[in-house]
ZAZA-700138 format. One record per residue (C-alpha): x, y, z. Coordinates in steps of 0.2 Angstrom, whole numbers, padded with zeros to 4 digits, always signed. Last residue first. Example, Ala and Ser with C-alpha at 12.3 -4.5 7.8 and 13.67 -1.06 7.14 Angstrom:
+0068-0005+0036/+0062-0022+0039/
//
This chain:
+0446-0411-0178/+0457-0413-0193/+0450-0428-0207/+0461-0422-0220/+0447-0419-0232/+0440-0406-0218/+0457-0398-0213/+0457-0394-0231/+0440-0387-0230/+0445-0375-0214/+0462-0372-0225/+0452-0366-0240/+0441-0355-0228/+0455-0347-0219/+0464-0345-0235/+0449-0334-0241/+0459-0331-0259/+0469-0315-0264/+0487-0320-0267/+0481-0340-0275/+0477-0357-0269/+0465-0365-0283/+0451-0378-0278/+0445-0394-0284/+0458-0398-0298/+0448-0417-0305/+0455-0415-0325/+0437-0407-0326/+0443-0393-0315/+0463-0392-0324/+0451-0389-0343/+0439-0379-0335/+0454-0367-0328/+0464-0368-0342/+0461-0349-0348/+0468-0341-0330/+0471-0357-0318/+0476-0342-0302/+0493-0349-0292/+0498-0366-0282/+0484-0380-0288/+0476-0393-0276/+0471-0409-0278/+0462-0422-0267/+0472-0436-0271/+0469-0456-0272/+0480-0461-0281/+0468-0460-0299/+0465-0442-0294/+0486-0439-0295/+0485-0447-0311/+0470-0436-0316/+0480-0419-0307/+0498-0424-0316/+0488-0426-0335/+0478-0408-0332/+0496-0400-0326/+0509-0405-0339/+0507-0391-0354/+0497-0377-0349/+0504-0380-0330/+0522-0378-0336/+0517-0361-0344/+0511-0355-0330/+0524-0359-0319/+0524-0373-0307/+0515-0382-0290/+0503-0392-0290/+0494-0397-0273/+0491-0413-0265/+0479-0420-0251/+0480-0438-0245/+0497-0438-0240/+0505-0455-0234/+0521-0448-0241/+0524-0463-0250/+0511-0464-0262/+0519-0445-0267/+0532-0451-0270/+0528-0464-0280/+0517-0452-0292/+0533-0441-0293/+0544-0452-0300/+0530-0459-0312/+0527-0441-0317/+0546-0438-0320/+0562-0433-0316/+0555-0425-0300/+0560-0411-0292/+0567-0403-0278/+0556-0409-0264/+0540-0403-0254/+0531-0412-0241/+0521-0397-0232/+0515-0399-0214/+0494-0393-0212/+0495-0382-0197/+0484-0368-0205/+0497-0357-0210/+0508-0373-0214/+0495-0373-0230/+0500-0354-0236/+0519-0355-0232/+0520-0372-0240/+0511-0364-0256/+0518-0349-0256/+0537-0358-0256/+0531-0372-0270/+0524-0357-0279/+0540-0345-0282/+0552-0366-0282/+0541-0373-0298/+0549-0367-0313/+0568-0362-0306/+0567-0382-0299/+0563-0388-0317/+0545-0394-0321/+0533-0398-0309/+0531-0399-0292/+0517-0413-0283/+0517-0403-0266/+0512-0416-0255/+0498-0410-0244/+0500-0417-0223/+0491-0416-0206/+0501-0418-0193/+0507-0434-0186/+0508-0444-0170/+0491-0448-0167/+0483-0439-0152/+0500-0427-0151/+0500-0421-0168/+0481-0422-0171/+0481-0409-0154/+0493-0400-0164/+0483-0398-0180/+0468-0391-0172/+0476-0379-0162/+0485-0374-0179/+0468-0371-0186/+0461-0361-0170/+0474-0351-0171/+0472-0347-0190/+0456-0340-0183/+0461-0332-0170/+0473-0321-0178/+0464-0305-0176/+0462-0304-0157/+0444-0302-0152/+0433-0292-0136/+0415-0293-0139/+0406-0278-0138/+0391-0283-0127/+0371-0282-0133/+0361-0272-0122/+0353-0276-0106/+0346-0263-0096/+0339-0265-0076/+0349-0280-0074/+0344-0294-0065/+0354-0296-0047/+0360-0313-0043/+0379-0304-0049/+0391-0318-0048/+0407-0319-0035/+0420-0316-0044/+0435-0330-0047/+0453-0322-0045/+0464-0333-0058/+0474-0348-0049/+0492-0344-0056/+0501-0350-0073/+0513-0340-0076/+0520-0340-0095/+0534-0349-0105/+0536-0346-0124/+0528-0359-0134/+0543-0367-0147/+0543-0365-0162/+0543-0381-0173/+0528-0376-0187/+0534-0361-0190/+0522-0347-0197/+0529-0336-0212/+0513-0327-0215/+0494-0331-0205/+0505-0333-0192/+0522-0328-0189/+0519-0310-0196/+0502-0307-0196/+0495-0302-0213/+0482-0290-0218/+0476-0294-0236/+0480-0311-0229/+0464-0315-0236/+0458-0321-0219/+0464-0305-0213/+0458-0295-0225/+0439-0303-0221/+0441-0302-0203/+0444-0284-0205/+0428-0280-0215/+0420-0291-0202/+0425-0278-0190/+0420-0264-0199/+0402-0271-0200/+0401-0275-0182/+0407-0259-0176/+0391-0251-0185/+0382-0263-0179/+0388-0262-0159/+0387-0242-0160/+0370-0243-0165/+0364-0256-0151/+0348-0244-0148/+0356-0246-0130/+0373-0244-0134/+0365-0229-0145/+0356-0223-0127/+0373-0223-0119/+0381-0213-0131/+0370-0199-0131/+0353-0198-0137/+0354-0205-0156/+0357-0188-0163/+0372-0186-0151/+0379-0204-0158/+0376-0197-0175/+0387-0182-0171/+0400-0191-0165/+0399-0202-0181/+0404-0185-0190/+0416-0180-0180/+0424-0195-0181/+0426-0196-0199/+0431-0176-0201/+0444-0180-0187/+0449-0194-0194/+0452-0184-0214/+0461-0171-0203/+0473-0181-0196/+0474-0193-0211/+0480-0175-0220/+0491-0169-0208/+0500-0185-0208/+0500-0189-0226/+0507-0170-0229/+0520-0169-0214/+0519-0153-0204/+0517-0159-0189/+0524-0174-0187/+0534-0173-0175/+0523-0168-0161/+0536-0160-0148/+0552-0166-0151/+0560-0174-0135/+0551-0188-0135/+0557-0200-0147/+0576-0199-0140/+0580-0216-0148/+0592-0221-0131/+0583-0215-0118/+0565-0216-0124/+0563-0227-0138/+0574-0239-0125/+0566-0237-0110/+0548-0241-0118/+0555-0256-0126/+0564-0260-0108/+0548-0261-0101/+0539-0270-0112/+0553-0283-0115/+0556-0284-0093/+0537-0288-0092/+0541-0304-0105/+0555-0309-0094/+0545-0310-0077/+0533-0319-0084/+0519-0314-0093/+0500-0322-0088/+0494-0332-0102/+0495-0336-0120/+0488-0320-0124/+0500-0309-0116/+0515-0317-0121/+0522-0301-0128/+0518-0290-0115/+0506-0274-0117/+0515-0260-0117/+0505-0246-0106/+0509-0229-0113/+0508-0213-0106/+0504-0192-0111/+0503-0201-0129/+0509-0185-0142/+0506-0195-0157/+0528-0198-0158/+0523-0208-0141/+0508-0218-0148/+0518-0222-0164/+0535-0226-0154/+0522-0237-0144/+0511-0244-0158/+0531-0248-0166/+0538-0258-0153/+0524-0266-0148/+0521-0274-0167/+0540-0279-0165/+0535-0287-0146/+0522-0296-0156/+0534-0305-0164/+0540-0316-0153/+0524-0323-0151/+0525-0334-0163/+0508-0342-0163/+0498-0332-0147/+0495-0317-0157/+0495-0298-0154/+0485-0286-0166/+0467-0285-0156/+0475-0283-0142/+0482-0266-0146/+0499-0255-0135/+0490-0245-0122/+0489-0227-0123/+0484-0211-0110/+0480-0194-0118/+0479-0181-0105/+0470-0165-0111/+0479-0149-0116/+0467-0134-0114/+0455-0126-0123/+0445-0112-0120/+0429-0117-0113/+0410-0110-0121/+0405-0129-0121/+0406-0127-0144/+0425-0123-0140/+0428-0137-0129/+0420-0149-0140/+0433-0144-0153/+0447-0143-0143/+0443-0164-0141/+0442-0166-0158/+0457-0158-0162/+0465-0170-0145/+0459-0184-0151/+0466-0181-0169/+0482-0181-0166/+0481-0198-0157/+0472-0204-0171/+0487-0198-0185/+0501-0205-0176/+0491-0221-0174/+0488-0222-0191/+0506-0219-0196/+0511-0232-0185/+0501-0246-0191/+0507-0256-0175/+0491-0252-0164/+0489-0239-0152/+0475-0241-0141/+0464-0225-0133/+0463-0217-0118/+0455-0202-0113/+0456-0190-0099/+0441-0181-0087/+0441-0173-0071/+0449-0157-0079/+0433-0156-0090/+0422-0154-0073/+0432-0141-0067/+0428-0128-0083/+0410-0134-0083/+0407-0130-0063/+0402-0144-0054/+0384-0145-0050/+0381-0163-0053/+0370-0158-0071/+0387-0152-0074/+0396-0169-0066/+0384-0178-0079/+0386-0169-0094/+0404-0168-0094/+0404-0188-0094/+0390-0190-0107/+0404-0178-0115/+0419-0187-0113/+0409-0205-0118/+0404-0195-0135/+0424-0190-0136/+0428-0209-0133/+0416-0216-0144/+0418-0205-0161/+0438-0209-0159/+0434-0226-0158/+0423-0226-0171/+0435-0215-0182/+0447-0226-0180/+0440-0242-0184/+0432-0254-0174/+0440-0272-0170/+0430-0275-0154/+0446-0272-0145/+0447-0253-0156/+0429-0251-0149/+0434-0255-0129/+0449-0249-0133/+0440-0230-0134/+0442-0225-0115/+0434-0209-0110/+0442-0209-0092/+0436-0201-0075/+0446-0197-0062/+0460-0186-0067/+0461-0179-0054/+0468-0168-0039/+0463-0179-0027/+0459-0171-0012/+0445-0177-0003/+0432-0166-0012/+0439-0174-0029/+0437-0191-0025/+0421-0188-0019/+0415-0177-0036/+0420-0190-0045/+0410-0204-0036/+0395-0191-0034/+0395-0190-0053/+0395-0208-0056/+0380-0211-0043/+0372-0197-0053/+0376-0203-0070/+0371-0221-0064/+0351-0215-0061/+0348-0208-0078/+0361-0222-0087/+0348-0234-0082/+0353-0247-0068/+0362-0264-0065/+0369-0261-0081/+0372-0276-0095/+0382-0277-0111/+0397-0282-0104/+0410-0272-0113/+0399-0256-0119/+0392-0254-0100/+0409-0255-0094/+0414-0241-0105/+0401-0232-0102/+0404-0232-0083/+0419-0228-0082/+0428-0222-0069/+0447-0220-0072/+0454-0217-0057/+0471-0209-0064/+0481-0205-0047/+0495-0196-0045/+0495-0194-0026/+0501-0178-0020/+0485-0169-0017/+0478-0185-0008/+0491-0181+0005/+0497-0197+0013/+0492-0199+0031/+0494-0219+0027/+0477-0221+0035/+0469-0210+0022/+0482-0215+0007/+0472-0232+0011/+0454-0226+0011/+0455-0217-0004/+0463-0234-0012/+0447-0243-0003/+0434-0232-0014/+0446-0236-0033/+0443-0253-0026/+0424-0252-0027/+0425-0254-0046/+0427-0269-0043/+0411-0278-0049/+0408-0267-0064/+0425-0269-0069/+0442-0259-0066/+0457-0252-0075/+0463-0241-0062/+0483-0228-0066/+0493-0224-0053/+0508-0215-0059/+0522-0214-0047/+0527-0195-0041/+0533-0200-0024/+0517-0197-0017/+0510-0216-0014/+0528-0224-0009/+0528-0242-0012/+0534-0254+0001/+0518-0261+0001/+0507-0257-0011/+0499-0274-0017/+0498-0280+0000/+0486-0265+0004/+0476-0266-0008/+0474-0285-0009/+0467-0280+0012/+0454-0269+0008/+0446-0282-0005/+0446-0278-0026/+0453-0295-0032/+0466-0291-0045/+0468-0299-0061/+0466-0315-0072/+0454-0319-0084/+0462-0307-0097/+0460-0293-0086/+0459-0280-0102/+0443-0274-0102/+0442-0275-0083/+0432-0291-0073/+0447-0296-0061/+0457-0278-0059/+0471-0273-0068/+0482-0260-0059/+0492-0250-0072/+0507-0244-0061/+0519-0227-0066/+0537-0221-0067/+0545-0238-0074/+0561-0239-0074/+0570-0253-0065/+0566-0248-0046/+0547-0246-0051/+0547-0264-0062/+0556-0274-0047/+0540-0263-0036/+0526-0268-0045/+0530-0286-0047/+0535-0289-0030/+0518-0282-0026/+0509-0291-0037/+0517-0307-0031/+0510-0301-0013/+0494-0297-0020/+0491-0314-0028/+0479-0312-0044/+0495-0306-0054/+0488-0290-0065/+0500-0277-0061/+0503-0266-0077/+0516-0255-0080/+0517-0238-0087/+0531-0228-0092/+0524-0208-0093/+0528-0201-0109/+0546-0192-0108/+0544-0172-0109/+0554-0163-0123/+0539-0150-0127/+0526-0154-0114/+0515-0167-0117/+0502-0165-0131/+0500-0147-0140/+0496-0151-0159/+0509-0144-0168/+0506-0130-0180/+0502-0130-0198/+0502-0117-0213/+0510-0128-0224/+0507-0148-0228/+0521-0155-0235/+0516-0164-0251/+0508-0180-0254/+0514-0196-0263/+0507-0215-0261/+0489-0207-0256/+0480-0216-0244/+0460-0213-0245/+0450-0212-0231/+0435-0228-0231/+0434-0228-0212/+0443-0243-0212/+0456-0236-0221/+0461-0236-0239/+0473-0238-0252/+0484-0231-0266/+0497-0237-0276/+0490-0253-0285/+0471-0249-0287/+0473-0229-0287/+0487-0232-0303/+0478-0244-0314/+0486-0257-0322/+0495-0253-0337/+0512-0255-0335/+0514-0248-0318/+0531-0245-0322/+0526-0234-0335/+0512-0225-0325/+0525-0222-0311/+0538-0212-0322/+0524-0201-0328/+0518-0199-0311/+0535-0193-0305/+0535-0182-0320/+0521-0174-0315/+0523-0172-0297/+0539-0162-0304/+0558-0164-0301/+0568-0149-0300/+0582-0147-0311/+0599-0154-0307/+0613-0142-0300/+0604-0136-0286/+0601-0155-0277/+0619-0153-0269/+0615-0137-0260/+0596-0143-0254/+0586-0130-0252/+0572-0130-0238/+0581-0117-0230/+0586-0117-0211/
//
């Protein structure tokens, strides 16, 4: 295969130059790095253009052509519904459990209690060594189930050898999640290291301890902090099962990592890669050759949103095509209802099916890393793996991992990336579908389960290191809260909060801002009164009088506002409006403030912060 193209030959080759010549007219002006490229969190540049990156080879992941494991989770509180669970998903596709106990990263305040006997309900019926996937996701308080597992394939007479099992012990990451440890990381390594090294003596072929970076992507960290995380969790791991005695070379087999997979897909592709340079990396500098680690993925929480849920099973279906074409060795698709509740039966068939779907029907896995070779791919790669290398190596200089939780430098570096994120998001910079863009005002809540959560019994014993806790946030709460807010105004007093959009002008003059400025307010749960038009200001005055709105906002073209928009605002004033304009005032801004315009709605605004005020004026609670 040639990189020729037959019918391209008879035209002549097309330049970067050219292209750029082509793009600086169309720009018209504005600068080409402020409208073409961007950035990530971690401050890496985006080009718009790159070229295919030569020289490369694929990053070894799964074995070439093999499926990513399908992974479930089994979360329901009562083991027997659990198990019913489990097994409808086992016999309609799904090849591996995710049990989530009360108290894990990603319980959601519901969960498994950790006793002998939930264990056993939970299983029954299913076959321990017939290849199944069982994967832990356990809190400080139940981390003892991964113990009463052992036990169970013990009294089955099940071969530990033959039990897939991903224990996923993981102390760091529950330290980093509650911010609290009933002992110093001096005398937990051991206890930690005796765990593996238990599991291991018994049979279980691994792996048993995970580096797991959702804790930081959760918190709304970037990339290269979560990366930075997870290898400098992998290493505080290594350290402890060598200072254990366990040979170097089987220590590092003990050991996987997992990381979340968001709906950037590029991104994702690019931090999965990465993991595994990074990873080799650290192998290298231990004196090991190195060998294909497993990658586990679960689809983000921070991007999912309770207000049209519907569309987080789009954002699930591309973080797990991204997290499978990364090279994920399994994926865990978080349910589309997830935070509104427990997912029904319904919602788990979505996530499983999504997975079945990009698998046996879109083929993603059968080309071993895709991407390699793609200029904006390689280049994010390497551009994370610099990032996070480098944050690992502040991490090292801070003691370890554990001791920078401790100096709480993980948390404020975390901390400022995520109100970087908070801030895109409120600006719509970063939209969500459905709720901070395009939300709907009628949809209907989708249906959940609503079981009695497991309540754990609380800890009387004082910590021996106390740290501050990496909070665990979805994106969208705050528009959440705003239409939370207008729906319990909605069903206290009958009515939602209201703005009249007082148009101006002819319908082609005012329609562009009449539909950004009912999709920005409805963002926040305020209804939108809009009309066609108005034959004049007395028409429109009356209406609005009869709206029962106290809020309005202007909406026109530029040019109408130069000539109508100061008189509309003081008559508008003189009902009784707060007012509001749709788009940026430009030279008649003192004029439009002084005619009683208090605020301007425009691409670019904290719309969080306008509604909050508007919510304010309208008396919203």
């Amino acid at each position: 295969m040639t990189d020729t193209l037959p019918l391209a030959t008879e035209f002549p080759a097309a330049t970067e130059a050219e292209w750029r010549t082509l793009v600086d007219a169309a720009l018209k002006g504005v600068p080409f790095d402020k409208k073409l490229v961007t950035q990530t969190y971690d401050g890496i540049r985006v080009e718009p253009l790159y070229p295919r990156a030569a020289g490369v080879t694929p990053v070894a992941g799964r074995a070439p052509g093999a499926p990513w494991t399908l992974m479930q989770r089994v979360d329901h509180p009562d083991p027997a519904e659990a198990n019913k669970q489990a097994l409808d998903d086992l016999m309609n596709g799904a090849n591996g459990l995710t049990l989530i106990f009360a108290g894990s990263i990603n319980a959601n305040g519901y969960g498994l209690d950790s006793t002998p006997a939930v264990l056993e309900r939970v299983f029954k019926d299913i076959v321990l060594d017939a290849g199944i996937t069982i994967d832990f996701n356990v809190g400080q308080a139940t981390r003892v189930a991964i113990q009463h597992f052992a036990a169970l394939v013990k009294a089955r007479g099940t071969d530990p050898a033959a039990v897939e099992l991903r224990a996923a012990l993981n102390p760091i990451g529950g330290f980093a999640l509650s911010g609290t440890s009933p002992r110093p990381w001096s005398e937990l390594s051991t206890a930690f290291a005796r765990m593996v090294r238990d599991l291991a003596d018994q049979g279980f072929k691994g792996k048993l301890a995970v580096a797991d970076g959702r804790v930081i992507h959760a918190a709304g960290g970037s990339e290269a902090q979560e990366l930075a995380f997870a290898i400098a969790s992998a290493v505080e791991y290594l350290r402890a099962l060598e200072a254990s005695g366990m040979p170097l070379d089987r220590a590092r087999d003990m050991i996987y990592f997992r990381l979340a997979a968001d709906a950037d897909e590029f991104i994702t592709i690019s931090k999965f890669r990465a993991l595994r340079k990074l990873w080799a990396r650290v192998e290298e500098a231990c004196g090991l050759t190195p060998k294909t680690t497993y990658v586990a993925a679960e689809t983000a929480w921070r991007m999912m949103t309770k207000r049209d849920a519907d569309v987080n099973m789009l954002r699930m279906t591309l973080a797990v095509a991204a997290a499978g074409l990364g090279g994920a060795d399994s994926i865990a698709a978080l349910p589309h209802t997830l935070p509104l509740g427990l997912p029904d039966a319904f919602a788990r068939r979505v996530a499983r099916n999504t997975q079945l779907i990009l698998l046996e029907e879109s083929n993603l896995a059968k080309v071993s890393d895709p991407a390699a070779g793609s200029g904006a791919i390689e280049d994010i790669t390497a551009e994370f793996c610099a990032a996070a290398w480098m944050q690992f190596q502040e991490i090292e200089t801070a003691g370890g991992v554990w001791a920078a939780m401790e100096k709480r430098l993980i948390q404020q570096k975390v901390a400022a990336v995520r109100a970087e994120h908070q801030k895109a998001v409120a600006r719509r910079k970063d939209p969500l579908t459905g709720t901070s863009d395009y939300p709907n005002l009628t949809e209907k809540t989708a249906s959940v389960l609503k079981p009695t959560p497991v309540t754990l019994p609380k800890d009387h014993v004082t910590p021996a290191v106390v740290t501050e806790p990496l909070p665990r946030v979805r994106f969208g709460e705050p528009f959440e809260a705003l239409r939370d807010a207008s729906d319990r105004m909605l069903n206290t007093k009958g009515a939602r909060p209201k703005v009249f959009l007082a148009v101006l002008g002819r319908l082609p003059d005012f329609t562009a801002r009449a539909m950004y400025a009912k999709n920005f307010y409805e963002a926040g749960g305020i209804e939108a009164l809009g009309s066609d038009g108005y034959k004049d200001q007395a028409a429109m005055l009356a209406a609005f009088k009869a709206s029962g709105a106290s809020l309005a906002c202007l909406c026109s073209s530029d040019k109408v506002y130069a000539e109508q928009a100061a008189d509309a605002a003081k008559a508008l004033v003189a009902a009784g409006a707060t007012v509001h304009l749709a788009g940026r005032p430009g030279e008649i801004e003192a004029a439009l403030q002084q005619a009683g315009v208090k605020t301007f709605v425009f691409v670019g605004c904290d719309v969080v912060a306008t509604l909050q005020a508007a919510h304010d004026i309208l008396g919203v609670a």
